[in-house]
C-alpha positions in Angstrom: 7.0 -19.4 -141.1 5.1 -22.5 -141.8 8.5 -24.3 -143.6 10.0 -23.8 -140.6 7.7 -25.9 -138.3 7.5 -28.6 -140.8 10.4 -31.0 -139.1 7.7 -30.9 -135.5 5.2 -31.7 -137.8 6.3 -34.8 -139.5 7.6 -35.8 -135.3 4.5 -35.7 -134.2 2.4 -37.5 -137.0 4.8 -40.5 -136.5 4.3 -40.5 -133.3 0.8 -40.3 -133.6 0.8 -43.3 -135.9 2.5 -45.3 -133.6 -0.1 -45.0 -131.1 -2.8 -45.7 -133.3 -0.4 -49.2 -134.7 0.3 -50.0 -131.3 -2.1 -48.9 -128.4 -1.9 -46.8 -125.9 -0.5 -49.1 -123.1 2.2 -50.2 -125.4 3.1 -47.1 -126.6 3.5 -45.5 -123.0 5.6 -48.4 -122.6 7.9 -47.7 -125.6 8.3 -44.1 -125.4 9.7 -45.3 -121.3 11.7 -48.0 -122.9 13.2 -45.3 -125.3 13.7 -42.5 -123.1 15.6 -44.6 -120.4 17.6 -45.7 -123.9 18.1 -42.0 -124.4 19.2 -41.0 -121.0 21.9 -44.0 -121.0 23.3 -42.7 -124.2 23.4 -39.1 -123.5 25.4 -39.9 -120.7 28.4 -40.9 -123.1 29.2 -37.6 -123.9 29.9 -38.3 -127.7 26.4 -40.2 -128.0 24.2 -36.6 -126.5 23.8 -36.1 -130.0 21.7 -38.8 -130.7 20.4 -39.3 -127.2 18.8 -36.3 -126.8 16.2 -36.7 -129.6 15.5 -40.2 -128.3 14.7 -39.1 -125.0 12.3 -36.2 -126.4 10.7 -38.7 -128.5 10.4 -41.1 -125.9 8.9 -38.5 -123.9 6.7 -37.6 -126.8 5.3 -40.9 -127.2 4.5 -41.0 -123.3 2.3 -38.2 -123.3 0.8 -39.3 -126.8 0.2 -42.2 -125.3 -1.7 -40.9 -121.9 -3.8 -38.2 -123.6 
């Protein structure tokens, strides 16, 4: 079961090295930067498959960010 969790696991270490690199400020900005990115390509209906995963890890950063 542990194999199967690794993928969330590597997610959230990068985004937990991002705050450290860049602050918490500018990483709250980013991950809002990234997730309105995300939204704007998910709404091409060809591009969902990559915006998608940028709007969870934009919203990932956020609350890395916060807390």
């Amino acid at each position: 079961m542990r194999w199967i969790l690794w993928p969330f696991k590597m997610i959230f270490n990068l985004v937990t090295s991002i705050v450290k690199i860049t602050g918490r400020l500018v990483s709250v900005i980013l991950g809002l930067v990234i997730l309105i990115l995300g939204g704007a390509i998910t709404m091409t209906i060809v591009g969902a498959i990559v915006g998608v995963p940028l709007c969870i890890f934009g919203v990932m950063l956020m609350i890395r960010g916060f807390f």
